[in-house]
Steps between C-alpha positions, in 0.01 A plus 500: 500500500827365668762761660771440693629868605218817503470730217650860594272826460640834457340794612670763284334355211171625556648820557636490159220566221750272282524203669083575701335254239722215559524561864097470506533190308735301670356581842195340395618164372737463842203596725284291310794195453639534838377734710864586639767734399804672579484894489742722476528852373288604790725821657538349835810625622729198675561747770139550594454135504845395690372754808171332543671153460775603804200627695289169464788284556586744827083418606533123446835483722299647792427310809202240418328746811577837288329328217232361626354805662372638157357116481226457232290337756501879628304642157180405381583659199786188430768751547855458672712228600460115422759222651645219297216243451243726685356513088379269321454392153274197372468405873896448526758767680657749338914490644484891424478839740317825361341799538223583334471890477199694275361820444528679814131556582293578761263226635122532312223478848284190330182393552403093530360500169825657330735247285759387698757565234439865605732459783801503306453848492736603769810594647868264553688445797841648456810417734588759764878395496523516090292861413727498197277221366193680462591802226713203310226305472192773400749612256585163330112440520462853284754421218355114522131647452630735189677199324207314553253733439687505135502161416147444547446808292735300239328108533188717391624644217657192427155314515348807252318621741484875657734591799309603694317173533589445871503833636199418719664221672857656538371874661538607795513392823740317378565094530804395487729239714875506516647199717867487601575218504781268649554143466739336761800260391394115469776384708362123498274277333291452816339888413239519289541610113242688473588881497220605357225221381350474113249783424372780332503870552147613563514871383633660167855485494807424697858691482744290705839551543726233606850448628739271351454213712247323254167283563237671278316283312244459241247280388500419131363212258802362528567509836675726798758720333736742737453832498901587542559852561542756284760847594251807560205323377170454646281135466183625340209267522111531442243454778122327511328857427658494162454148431104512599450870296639339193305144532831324542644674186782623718675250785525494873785266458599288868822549623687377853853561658694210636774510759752269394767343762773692607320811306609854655226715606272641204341865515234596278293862482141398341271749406122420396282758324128373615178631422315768728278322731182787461479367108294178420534286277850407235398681193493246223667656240394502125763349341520514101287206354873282370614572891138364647527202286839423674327585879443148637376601807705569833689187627283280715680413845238340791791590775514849365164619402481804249229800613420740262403736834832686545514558890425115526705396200787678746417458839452118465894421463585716868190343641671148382851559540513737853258213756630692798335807372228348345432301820530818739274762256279288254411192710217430283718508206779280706202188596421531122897460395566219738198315420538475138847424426581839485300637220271827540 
């Protein structure tokens, strides 16, 4: 199928028992077709968002020293701060700054023999000069996790299958990753392009709301396609969890953002509903016989590896793309990264 714009999805009509049906319907052929969407309809006041934009643009114009001091190389648990091109994507730099913030947690006490995906169980490193930013973002996570939390809910219903399908793998503690995200102006073409390198989202789903500055795009049959945006609407897209529990019925579609020349600086609020680490394996789902004839199996991609164990199916992409904390807490992992062209 060949798009050039992504289709729009509107909450309010599963709300509506008129218009339910068709919403069900339609959200299955674009997951299935695409695997991206615009969503709006979702209740998110503009106000709530605009304060926890101010507040992350107040964090990234910090001195570099302010910032760094919640450092990711700090957490074990791939929490905090990351510089431009300290991240990686497909073994390139990412020209992007974050922090990556999750359920605030306490620290499990492990044994050797635990998983090592059980140490993103943990707490986040919060700025002393910004305490603003903490309620702002466990707040946005909440209403996030409820949106989310529904349209999983609704891609099962879609699929004809019961709700409650994923219940184990979405309950508490819960997993979840919101990054806020800023990606500096391209001011020549000696910088690299790369914002944010071609990949996939390795949990369920992704909410990401984006300025206006543009760079989003998708991978489709026909090529990249920009992801312009949208007023008050959120990027929906579908992660490897869903693509692996529906034996590639549903897509994990690849997506990138480019900085262009002279491009203004881009900020972006991502937030990533993943599995909890204590469950096992993805649930393969059992889809009605005419969907399971369309399941091909889950895209094959020797750079990117697919696990069907959910703590490694997540942990493998911070492993990859964080080397300074890989290096400094998983050495074992790090030698195995470096030594085989960074695949785990």
């Amino acid at each position: 199928m060949s798009i050039t714009q992504l289709p729009i999805i509107d909450l309010h009509e599963l709300e509506n028992p008129e218009t339910r049906e068709s919403f069900y319907k339609r959200l299955r052929f674009i997951a299935r077709e695409i695997g991206f969407f615009y969503l709006v309809g979702h209740n998110i006041s503009v106000g709530t968002r605009e304060q926890l934009l101010a507040t992350t643009k107040q964090f990234f114009a910090l001195p570099q020293s302010e910032k760094e001091s919640i450092s990711m190389e700090y957490s074990k648990h791939f929490r905090g701060y990351t510089a431009s091109t300290e991240e990686s994507t497909r073994s390139q730099p990412d020209y992007r700054e974050q922090i990556d913030i999750g359920e605030e947690l306490p620290a499990l006490q492990l044994n050797q023999d635990d998983p090592i995906w059980f140490n993103l169980h943990g707490p986040n490193q919060w700025p002393q000069s910004l305490p603003e930013l903490k309620p702002q973002a466990l707040a946005w996570q909440r209403e996030m996790r409820t949106i989310a939390v529904k349209l999983i809910k609704a891609f099962l219903v879609a699929l004809e299958l019961p709700e409650n399908s994923f219940d184990e793998i979405i309950a508490d503690p819960a997993q979840h990753l919101l990054k806020l995200i800023h990606y500096p102006a391209r001011e020549d073409n000696n910088e690299g392009e790369q914002g944010v390198g071609a990949h996939k989202d390795a949990g369920i789903l992704t909410l990401l709301w984006q300025d206006n500055s543009g760079g989003l795009q998708v991978e489709t049959d026909a090529g990249w396609i920009d992801v312009e945006p949208l007023e008050n609407a959120f990027v929906v897209n579908i992660g490897e969890v869903f693509e692996l529990a529906t034996n590639g019925y549903l897509r994990a579609n690849v997506h990138q953002v480019v900085r262009r020349k002279n491009s203004h600086s881009r900020y972006s609020i991502a937030y990533f509903i993943t599995p909890n680490i204590f469950a096992e394996e993805v649930p393969l789902l059992n889809l009605p016989h005419y969907l399971a004839q369309q399941a091909l199996g889950p895209d094959s991609d020797p750079l990117n590896p697919l696990f069907t164990n959910l703590g490694k199916n997540v942990i493998k992409g911070r492993l990859r793309s964080h080397l300074t904390v890989t290096r400094r807490f998983y050495p074992k992992e790090y030698e195995q990264i470096i030594s085989n062209n960074n695949i785990i």
